[in-house]
N, CA, C and O of each residue as an XYZ file, in Angstrom:
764
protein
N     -66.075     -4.827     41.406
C     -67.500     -5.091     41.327
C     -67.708     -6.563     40.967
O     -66.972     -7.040     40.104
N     -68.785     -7.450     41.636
C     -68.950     -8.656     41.480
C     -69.507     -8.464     40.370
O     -70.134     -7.455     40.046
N     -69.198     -9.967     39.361
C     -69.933     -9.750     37.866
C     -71.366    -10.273     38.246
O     -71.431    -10.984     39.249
N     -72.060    -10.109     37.832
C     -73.572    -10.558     37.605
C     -73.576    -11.893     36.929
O     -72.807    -12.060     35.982
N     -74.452    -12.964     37.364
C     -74.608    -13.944     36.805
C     -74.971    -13.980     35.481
O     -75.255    -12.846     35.096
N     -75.086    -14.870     34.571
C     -75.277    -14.959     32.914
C     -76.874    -15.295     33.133
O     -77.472    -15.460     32.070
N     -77.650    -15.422     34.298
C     -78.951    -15.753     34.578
C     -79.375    -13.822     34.579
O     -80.337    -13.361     33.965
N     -79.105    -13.591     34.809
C     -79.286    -11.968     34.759
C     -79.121    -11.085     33.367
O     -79.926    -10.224     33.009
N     -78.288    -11.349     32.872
C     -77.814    -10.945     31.344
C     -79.118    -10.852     30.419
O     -79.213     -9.863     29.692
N     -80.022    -11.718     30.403
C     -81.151    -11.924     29.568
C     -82.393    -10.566     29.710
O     -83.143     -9.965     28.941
N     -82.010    -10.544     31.397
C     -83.092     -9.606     31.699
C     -82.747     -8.195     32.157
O     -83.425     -7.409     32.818
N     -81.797     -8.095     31.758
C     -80.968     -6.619     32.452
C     -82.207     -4.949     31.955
O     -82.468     -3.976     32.662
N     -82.656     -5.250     30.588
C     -83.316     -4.161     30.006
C     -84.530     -3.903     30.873
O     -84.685     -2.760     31.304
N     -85.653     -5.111     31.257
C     -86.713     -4.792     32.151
C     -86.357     -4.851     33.345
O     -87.159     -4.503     34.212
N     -84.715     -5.431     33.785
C     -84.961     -5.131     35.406
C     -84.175     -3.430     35.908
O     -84.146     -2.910     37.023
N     -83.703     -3.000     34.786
C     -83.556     -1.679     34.231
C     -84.802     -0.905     34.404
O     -84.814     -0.019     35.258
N     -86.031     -1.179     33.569
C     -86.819     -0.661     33.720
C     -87.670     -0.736     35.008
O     -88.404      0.175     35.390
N     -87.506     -1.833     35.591
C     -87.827     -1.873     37.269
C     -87.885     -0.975     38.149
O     -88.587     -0.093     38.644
N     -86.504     -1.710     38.192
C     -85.570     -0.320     39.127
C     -85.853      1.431     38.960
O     -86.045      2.096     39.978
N     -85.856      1.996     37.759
C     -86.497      3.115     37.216
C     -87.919      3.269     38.335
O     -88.024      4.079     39.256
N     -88.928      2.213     37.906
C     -89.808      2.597     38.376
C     -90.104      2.279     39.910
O     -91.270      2.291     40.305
N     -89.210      2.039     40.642
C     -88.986      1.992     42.195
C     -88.359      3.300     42.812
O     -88.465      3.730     43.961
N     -87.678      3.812     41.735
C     -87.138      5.209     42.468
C     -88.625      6.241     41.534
O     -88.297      7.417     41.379
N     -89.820      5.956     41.069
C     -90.689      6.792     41.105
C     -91.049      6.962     42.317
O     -91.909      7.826     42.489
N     -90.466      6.127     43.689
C     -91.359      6.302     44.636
C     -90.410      6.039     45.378
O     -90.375      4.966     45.981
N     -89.458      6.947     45.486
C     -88.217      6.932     46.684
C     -87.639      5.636     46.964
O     -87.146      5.226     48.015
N     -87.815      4.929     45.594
C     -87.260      3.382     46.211
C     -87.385      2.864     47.265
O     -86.632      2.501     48.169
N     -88.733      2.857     47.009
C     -89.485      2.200     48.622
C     -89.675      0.275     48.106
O     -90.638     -0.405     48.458
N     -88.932     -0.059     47.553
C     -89.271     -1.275     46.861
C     -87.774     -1.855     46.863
O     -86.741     -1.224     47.084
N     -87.958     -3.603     46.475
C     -86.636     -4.338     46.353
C     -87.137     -5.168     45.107
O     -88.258     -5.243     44.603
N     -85.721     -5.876     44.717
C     -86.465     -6.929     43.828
C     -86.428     -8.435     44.543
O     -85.546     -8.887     45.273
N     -87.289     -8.878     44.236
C     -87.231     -9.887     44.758
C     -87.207    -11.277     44.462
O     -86.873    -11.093     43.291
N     -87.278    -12.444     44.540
C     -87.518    -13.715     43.725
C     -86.758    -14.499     42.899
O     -85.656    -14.679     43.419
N     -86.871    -15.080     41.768
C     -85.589    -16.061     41.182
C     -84.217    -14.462     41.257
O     -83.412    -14.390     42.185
N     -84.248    -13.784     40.527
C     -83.333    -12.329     40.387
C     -82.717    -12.492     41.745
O     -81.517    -12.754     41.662
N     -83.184    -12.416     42.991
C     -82.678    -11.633     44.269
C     -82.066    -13.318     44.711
O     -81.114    -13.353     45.491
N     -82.648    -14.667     44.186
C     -82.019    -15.457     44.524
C     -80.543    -15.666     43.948
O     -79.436    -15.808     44.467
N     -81.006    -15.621     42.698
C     -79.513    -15.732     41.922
C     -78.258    -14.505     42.138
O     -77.195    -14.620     41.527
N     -78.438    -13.689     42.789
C     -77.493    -12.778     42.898
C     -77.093    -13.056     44.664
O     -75.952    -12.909     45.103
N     -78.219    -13.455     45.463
C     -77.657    -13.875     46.861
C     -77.306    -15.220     47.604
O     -77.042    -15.417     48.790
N     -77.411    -16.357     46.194
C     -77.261    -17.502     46.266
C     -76.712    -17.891     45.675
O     -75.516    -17.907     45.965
N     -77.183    -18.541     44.320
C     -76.574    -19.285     43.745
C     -77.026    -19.116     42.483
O     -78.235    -19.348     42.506
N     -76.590    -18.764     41.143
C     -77.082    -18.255     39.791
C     -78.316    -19.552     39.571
O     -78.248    -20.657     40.109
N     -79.370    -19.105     38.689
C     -80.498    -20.488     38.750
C     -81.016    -19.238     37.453
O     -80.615    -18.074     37.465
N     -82.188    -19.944     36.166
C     -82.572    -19.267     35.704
C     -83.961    -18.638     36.117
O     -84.596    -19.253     36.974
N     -84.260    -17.992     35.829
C     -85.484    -17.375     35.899
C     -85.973    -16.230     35.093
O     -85.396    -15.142     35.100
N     -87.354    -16.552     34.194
C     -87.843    -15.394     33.348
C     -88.952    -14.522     33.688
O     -89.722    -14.125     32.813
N     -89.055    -14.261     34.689
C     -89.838    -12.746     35.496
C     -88.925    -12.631     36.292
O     -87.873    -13.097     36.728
N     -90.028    -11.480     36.372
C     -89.139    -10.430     37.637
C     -89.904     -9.984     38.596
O     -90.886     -9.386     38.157
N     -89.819    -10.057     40.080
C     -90.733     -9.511     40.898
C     -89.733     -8.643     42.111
O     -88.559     -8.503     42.457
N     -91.186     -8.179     42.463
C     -90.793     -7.030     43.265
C     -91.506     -6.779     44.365
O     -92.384     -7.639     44.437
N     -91.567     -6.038     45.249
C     -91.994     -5.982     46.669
C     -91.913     -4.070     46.919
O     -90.832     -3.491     47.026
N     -93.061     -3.454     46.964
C     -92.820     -1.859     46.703
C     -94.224     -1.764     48.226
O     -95.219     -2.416     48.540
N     -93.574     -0.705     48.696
C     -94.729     -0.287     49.906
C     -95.225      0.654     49.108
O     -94.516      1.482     48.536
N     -96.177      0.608     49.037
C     -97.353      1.513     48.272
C     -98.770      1.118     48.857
O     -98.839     -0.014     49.334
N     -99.831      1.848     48.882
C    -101.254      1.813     49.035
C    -101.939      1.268     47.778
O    -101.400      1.204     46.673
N    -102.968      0.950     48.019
C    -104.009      0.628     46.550
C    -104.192      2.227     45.716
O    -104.103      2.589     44.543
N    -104.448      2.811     46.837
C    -104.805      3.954     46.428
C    -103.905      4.649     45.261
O    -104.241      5.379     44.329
N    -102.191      3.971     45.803
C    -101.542      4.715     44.919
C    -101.033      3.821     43.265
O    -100.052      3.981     42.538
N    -102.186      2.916     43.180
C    -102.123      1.978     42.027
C    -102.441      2.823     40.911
O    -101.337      3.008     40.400
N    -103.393      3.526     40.139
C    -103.217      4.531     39.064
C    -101.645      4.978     38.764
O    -100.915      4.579     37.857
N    -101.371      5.899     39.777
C    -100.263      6.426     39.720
C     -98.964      5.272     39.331
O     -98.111      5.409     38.454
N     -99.101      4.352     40.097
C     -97.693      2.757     39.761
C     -97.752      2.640     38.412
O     -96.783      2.617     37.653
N     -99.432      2.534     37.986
C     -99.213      2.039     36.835
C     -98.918      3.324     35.148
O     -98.692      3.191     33.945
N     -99.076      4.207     35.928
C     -99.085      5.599     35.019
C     -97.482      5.315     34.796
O     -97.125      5.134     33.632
N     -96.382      5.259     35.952
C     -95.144      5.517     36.090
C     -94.579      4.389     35.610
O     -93.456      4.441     35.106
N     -95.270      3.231     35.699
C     -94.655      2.167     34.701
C     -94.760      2.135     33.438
O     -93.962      1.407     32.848
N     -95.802      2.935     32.608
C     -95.857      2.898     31.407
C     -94.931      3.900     31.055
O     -94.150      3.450     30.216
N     -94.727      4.906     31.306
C     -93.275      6.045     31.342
C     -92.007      5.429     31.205
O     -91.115      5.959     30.543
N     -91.830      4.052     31.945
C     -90.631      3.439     31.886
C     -90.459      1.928     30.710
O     -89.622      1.064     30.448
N     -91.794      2.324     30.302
C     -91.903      1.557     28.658
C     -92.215     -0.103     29.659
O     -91.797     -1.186     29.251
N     -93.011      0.070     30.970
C     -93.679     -1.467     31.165
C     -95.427     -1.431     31.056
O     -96.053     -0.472     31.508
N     -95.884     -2.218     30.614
C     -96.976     -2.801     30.588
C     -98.179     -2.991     31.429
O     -97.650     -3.336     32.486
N     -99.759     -2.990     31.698
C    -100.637     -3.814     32.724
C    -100.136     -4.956     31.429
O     -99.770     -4.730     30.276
N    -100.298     -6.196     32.163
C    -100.440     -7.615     31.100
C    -101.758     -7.886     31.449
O    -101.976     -9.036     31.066
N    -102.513     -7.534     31.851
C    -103.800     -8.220     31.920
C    -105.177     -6.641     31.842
O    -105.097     -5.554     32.414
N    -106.018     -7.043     31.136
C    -107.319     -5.762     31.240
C    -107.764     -5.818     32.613
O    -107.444     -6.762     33.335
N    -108.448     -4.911     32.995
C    -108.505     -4.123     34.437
C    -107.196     -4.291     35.949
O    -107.437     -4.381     37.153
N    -106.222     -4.282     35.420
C    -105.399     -4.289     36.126
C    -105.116     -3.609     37.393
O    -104.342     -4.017     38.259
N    -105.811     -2.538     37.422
C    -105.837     -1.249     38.250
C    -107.232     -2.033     38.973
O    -107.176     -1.587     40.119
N    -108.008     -2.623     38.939
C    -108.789     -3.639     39.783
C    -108.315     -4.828     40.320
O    -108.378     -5.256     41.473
N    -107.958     -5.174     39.574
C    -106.987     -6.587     40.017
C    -105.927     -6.494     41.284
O    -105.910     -7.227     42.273
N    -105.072     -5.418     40.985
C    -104.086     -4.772     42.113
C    -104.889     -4.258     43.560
O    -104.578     -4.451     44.735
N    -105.795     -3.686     43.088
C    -106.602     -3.183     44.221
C    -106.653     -4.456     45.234
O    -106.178     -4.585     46.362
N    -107.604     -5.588     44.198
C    -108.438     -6.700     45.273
C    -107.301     -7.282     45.722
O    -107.272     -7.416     46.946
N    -105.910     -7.854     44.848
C    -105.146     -8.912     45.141
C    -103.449     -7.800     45.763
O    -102.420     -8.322     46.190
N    -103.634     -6.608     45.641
C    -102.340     -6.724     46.124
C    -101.012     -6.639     45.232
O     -99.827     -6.576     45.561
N    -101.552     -6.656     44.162
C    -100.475     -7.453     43.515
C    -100.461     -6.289     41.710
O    -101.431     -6.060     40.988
N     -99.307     -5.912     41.562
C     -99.556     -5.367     40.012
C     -98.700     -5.924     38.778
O     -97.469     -5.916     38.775
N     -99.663     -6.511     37.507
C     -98.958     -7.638     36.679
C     -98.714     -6.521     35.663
O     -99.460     -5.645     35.227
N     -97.185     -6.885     35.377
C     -96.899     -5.767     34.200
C     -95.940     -6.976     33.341
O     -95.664     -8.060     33.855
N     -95.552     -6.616     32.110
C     -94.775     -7.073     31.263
C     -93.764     -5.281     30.394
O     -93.914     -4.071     30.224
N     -93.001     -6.196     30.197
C     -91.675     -5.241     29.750
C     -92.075     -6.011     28.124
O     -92.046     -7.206     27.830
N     -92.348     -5.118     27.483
C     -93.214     -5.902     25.924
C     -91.689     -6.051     24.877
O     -91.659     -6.744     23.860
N     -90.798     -5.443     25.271
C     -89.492     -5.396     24.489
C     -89.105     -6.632     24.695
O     -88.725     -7.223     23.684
N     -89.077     -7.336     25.902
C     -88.384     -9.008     25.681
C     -89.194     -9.695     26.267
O     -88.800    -10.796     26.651
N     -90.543     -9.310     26.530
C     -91.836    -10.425     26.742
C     -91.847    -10.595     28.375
O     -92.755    -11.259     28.875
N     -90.940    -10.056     29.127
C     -90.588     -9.921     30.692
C     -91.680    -10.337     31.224
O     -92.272    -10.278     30.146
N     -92.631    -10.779     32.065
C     -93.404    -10.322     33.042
C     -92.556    -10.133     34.140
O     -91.470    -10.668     34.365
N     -93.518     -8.856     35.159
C     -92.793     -8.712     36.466
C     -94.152     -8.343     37.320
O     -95.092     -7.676     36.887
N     -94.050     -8.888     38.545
C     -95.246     -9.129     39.219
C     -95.345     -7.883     40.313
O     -94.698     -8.417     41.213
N     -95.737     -6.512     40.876
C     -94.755     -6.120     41.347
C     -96.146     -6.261     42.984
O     -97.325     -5.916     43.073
N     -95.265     -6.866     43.891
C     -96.359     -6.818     45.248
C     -96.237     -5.462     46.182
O     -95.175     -4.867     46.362
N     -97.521     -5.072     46.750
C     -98.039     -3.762     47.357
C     -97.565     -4.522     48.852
O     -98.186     -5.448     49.373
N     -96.610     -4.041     49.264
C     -96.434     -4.387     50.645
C     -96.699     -3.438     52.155
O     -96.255     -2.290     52.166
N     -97.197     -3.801     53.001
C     -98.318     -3.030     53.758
C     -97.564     -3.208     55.222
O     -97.414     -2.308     56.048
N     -97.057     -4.793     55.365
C     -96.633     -5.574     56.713
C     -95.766     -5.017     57.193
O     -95.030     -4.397     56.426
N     -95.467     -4.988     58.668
C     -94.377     -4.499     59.323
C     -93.128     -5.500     59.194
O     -92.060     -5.045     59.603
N     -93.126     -6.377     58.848
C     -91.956     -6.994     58.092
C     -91.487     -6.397     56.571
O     -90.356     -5.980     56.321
N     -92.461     -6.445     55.751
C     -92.290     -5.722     54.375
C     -91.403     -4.539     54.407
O     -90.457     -4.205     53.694
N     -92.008     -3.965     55.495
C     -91.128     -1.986     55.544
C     -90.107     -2.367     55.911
O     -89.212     -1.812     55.275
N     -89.549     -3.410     57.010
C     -88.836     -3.653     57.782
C     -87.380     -4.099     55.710
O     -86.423     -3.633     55.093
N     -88.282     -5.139     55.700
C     -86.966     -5.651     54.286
C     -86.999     -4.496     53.230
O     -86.183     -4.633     52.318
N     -87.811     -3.357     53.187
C     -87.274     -2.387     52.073
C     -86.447     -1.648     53.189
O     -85.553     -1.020     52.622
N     -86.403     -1.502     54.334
C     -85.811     -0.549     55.113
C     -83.872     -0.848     55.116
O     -82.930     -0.182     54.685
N     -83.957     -1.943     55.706
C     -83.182     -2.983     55.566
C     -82.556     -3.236     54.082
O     -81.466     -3.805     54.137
N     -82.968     -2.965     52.899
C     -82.069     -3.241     51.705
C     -80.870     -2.874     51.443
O     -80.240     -2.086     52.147
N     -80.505     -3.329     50.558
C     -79.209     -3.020     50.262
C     -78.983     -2.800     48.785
O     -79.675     -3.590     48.144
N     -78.206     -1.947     47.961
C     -78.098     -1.668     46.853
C     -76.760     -2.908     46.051
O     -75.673     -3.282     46.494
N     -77.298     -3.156     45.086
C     -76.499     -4.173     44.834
C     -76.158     -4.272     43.421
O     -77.087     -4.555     42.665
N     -74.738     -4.052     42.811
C     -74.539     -3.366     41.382
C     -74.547     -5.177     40.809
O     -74.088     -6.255     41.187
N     -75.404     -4.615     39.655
C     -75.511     -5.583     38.789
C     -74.434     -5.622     37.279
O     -73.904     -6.565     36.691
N     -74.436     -4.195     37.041
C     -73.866     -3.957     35.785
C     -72.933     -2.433     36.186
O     -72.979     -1.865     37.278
N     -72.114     -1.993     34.985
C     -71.605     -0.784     35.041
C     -72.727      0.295     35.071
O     -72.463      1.473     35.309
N     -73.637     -0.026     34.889
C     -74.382      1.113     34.433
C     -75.752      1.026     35.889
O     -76.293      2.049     36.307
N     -75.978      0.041     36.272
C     -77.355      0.065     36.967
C     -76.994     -0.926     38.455
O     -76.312     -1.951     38.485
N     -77.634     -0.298     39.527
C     -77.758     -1.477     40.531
C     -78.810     -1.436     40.858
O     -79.549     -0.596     40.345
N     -79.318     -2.365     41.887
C     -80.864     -2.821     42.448
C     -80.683     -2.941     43.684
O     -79.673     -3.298     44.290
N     -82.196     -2.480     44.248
C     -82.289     -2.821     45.522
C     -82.836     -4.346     45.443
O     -83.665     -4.816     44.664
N     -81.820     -5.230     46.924
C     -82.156     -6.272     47.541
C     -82.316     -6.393     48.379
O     -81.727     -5.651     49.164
N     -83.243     -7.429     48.912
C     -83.706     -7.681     50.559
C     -82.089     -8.363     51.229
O     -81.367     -8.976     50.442
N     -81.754     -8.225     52.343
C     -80.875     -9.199     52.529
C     -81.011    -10.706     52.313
O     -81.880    -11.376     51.755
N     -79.865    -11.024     52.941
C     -79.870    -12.677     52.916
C     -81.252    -13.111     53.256
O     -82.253    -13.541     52.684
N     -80.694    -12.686     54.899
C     -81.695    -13.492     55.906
C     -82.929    -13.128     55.339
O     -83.651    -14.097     55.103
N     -83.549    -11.652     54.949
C     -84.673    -11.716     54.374
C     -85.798    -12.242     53.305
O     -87.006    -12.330     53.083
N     -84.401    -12.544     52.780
C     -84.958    -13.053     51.222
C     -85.334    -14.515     52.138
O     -86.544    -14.729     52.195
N     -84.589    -15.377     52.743
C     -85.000    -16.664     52.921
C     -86.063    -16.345     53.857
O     -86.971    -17.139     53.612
N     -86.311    -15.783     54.552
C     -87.714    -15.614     55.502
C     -88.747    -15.443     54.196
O     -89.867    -15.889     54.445
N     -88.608    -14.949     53.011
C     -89.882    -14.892     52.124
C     -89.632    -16.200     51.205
O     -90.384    -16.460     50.265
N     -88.783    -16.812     51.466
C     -88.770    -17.932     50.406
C     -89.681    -18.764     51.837
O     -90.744    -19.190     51.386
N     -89.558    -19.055     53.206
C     -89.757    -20.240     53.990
C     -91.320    -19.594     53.636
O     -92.319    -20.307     53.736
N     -91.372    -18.622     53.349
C     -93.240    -18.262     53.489
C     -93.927    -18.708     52.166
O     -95.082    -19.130     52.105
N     -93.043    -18.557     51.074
C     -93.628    -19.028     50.185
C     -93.806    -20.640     49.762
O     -94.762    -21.139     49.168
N     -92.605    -21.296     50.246
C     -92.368    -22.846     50.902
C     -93.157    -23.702     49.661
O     -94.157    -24.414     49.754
N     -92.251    -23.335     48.338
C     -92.594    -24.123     47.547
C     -90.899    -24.853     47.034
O     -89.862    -24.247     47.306
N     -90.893    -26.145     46.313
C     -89.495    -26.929     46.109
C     -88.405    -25.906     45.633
O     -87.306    -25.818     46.182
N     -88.736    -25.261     44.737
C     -87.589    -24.167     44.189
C     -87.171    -23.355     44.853
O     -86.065    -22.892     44.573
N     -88.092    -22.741     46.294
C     -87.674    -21.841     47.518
C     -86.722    -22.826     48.576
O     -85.661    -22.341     48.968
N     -87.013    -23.856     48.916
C     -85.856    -24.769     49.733
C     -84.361    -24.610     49.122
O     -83.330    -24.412     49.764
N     -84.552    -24.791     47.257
C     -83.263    -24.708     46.911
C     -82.309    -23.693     47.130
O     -81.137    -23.745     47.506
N     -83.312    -22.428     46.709
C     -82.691    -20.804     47.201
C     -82.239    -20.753     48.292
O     -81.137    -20.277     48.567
N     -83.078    -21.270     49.123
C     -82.969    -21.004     50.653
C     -81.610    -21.632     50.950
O     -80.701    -20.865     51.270
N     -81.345    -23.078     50.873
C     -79.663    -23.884     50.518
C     -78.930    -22.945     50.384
O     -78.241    -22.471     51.288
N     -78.987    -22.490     49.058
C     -78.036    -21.618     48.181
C     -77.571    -20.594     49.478
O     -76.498    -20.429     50.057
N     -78.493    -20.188     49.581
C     -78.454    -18.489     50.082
C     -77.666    -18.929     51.212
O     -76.626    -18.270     51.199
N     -77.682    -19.852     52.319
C     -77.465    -20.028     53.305
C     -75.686    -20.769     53.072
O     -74.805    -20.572     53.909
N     -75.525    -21.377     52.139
C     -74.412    -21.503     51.992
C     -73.096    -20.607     51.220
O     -71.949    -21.033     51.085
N     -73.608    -19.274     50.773
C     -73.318    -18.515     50.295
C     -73.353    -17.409     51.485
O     -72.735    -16.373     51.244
N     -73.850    -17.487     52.439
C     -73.618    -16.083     53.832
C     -73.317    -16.845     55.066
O     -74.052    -16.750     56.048
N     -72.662    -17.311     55.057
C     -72.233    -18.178     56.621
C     -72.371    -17.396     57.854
O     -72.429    -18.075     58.879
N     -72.447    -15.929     58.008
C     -72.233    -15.462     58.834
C     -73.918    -14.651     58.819
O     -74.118    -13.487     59.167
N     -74.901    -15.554     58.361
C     -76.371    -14.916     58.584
C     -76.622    -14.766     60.114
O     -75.969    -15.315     61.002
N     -78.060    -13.630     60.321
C     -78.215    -13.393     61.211
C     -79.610    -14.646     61.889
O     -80.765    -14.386     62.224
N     -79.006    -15.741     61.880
C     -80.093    -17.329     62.159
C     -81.346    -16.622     63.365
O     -82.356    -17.311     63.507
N     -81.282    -15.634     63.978
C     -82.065    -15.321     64.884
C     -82.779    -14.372     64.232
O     -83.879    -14.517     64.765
N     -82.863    -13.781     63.697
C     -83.621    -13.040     62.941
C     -84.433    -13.630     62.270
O     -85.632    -13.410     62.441
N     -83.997    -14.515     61.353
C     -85.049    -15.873     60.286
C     -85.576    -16.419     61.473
O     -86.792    -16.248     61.381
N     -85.323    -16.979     62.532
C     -86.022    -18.057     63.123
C     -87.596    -17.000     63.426
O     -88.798    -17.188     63.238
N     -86.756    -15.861     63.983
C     -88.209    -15.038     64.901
C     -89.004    -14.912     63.599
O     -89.958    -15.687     63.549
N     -88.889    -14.359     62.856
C     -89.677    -13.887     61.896
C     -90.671    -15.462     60.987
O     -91.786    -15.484     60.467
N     -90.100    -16.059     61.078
C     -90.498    -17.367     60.399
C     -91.363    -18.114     61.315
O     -92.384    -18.651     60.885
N     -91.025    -18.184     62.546
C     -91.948    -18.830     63.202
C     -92.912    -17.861     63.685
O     -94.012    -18.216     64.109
N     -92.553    -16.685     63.638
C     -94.198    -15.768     63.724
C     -95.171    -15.946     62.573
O     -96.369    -16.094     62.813
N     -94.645    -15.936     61.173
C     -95.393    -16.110     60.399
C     -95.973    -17.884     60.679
O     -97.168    -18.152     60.798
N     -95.097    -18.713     60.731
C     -95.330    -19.845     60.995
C     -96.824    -19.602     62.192
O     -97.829    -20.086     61.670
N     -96.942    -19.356     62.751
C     -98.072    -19.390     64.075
C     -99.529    -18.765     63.767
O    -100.541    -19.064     64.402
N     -99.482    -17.932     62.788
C    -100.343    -17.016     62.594
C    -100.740    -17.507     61.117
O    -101.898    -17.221     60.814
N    -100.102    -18.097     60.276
C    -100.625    -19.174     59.183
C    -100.801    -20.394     59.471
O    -101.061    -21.293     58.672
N    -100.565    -20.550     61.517
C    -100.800    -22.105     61.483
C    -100.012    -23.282     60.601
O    -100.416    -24.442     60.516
N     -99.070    -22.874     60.099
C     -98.327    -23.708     59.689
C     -97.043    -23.933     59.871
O     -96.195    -23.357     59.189
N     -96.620    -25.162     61.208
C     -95.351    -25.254     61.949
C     -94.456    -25.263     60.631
O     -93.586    -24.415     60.435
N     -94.664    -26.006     59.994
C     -93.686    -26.858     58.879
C     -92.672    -25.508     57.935
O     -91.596    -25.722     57.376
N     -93.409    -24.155     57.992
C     -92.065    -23.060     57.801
C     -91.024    -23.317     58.234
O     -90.053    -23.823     57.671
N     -91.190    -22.905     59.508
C     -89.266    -23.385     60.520
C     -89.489    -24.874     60.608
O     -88.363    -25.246     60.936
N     -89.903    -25.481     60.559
C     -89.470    -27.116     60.582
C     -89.228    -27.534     59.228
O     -88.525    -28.537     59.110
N     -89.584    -27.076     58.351
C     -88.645    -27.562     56.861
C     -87.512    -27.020     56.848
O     -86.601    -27.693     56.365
N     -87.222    -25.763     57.323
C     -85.683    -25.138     56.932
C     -84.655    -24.972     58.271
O     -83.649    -24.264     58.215
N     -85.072    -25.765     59.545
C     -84.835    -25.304     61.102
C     -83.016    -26.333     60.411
O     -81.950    -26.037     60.951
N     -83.043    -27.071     59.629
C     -81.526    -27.667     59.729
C     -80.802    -27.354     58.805
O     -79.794    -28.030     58.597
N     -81.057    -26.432     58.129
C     -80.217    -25.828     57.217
C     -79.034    -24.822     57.926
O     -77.845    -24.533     57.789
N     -80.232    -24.489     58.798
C     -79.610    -23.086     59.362
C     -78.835    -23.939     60.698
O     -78.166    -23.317     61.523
């Protein structure tokens, strides 16, 4: 078993409790973000945790019922509104101050990277679902901020044998439909 980075060690208890609450729902979810970078790239720190779960708004009560069961948090008042409008559900793990962001994913790419995951042991005791390589960097080129280029490096020099046609299609679709070439033209020479 590969050891887990010492960037992981800090957060093992809430991404414990994560994971828990991804198989409330057939583990229709991955983790995603600094976590999914440092385990498919290159160790980097990071203190949240996010996630990517296909779920409805509708089924936001219930996320957040099943996260408090697994001892996580809303971090913010009306949360169960907030998730609705934005998509998005903010929890904290109150035992080591965690936040973890967890996103409602809807897109036929989204299903496509929980479909596509892969289980990936972190510890003796627990593993996590991850997006692949190539996936994770198709959500870093979308998010296309300085710390996602680095991942994206990492990741790409850490899987030599990625599937480059897969990132390109997917990146330059999003690229076309956000109108913004500069996705695949910031990362077109890495790959």
């Amino acid at each position: 078993m590969k050891e887990s980075p010492e960037s992981v060690t800090p957060l093992l208890a809430p991404l414990t409790a994560l994971q828990r609450l991804m198989s409330h729902f057939q583990d229709k979810g991955v983790v995603i973000g600094g976590i999914a970078a440092s385990l498919l790239g290159k160790p980097r720190l990071t203190a949240d945790l996010d996630a990517l779960l296909l779920l409805s708004v509708e089924e936001v009560p219930r996320l957040i019922q099943a996260a408090q069961e697994e001892g996580l948090e809303p971090r913010i008042p009306e949360a169960e509104n907030f998730a609705r409008k934005h998509r998005i559900v903010l929890l904290r793990h109150p035992e080591s101050g965690t936040n973890i962001d967890v996103s409602l994913g809807i897109l036929p790419f989204e299903i496509e990277v929980v479909e596509r995951s892969v289980l990936f042991p972190i510890s003796s005791i627990i593993s996590i679902r991850l997006p692949t390589p190539e996936d994770l960097i198709i959500m870093k080129a979308i998010a296309h901020r300085p710390r996602d280029f680095l991942d994206i490096q990492a990741i790409v020099a850490s899987h030599p044998q990625l599937d480059r046609q897969r990132i390109k299609n997917w990146v330059t679709q999003f690229a076309e439909v956000l109108e913004m070439p500069e996705l695949w033209d910031d990362i077109t020479d890495w790959l």
